[in-house]
C-alpha positions, 0 to 999 in steps of 0.5 A: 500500500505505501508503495503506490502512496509515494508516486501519488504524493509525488505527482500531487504535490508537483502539481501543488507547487507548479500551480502555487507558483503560477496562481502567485506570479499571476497575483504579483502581475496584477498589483503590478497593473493596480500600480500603473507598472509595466508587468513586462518589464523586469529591471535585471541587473547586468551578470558580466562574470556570469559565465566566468562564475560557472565556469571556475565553479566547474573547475574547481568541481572537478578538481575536488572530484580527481583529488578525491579519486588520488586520495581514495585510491591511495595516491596520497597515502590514504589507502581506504579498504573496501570496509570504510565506503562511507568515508570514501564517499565523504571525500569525495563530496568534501572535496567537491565542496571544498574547491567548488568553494574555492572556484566561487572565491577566486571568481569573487576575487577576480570580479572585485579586482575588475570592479575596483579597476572599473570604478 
C-alpha cells in the first residue's frame, strides 16, 4: 500500500507547487497593473562574470572530484579498504565542496579586482 502512496504524493504535490507558483506570479502581475507598472518589464541587473562564475565553479568541481579519486585510491597515502565506503564517499563530496568553494572565491576575487579597476 505505501508503495503506490509515494508516486501519488509525488505527482500531487508537483502539481501543488507548479500551480502555487503560477496562481502567485499571476497575483504579483496584477498589483503590478493596480500600480500603473509595466508587468513586462523586469529591471535585471547586468551578470558580466556570469559565465566566468560557472565556469571556475566547474573547475574547481572537478578538481575536488580527481583529488578525491588520488586520495581514495591511495595516491596520497590514504589507502581506504573496501570496509570504510562511507568515508570514501565523504571525500569525495568534501572535496567537491571544498574547491567548488574555492572556484566561487577566486571568481569573487577576480570580479572585485575588475570592479575596483572599473570604478
Amino acid at each position: 500500500m505505501s508503495g503506490i502512496l509515494v508516486p501519488i504524493t509525488f505527482f500531487i504535490c508537483t502539481f501543488a507547487m507548479i500551480f502555487g507558483i503560477r496562481y502567485f506570479s499571476n497575483k504579483e502581475k496584477m498589483a503590478m497593473i493596480e500600480r500603473g507598472i509595466d508587468p513586462g518589464v523586469r529591471k535585471s541587473t547586468p551578470q558580466p562574470f556570469l559565465s566566468l562564475k560557472f565556469g571556475l565553479l566547474l573547475v574547481g568541481l572537478g578538481l575536488g572530484l580527481i583529488v578525491a579519486l588520488f586520495a581514495v585510491r591511495g595516491i596520497f597515502g590514504t589507502n581506504m579498504n573496501s570496509g570504510e565506503r562511507g568515508q570514501a564517499v565523504a571525500m569525495y563530496f568534501g572535496c567537491i565542496g571544498i574547491f567548488g568553494g574555492f572556484g566561487l572565491i577566486i571568481s569573487y576575487i577576480i570580479e572585485k579586482k575588475w570592479l575596483d579597476k572599473q570604478g
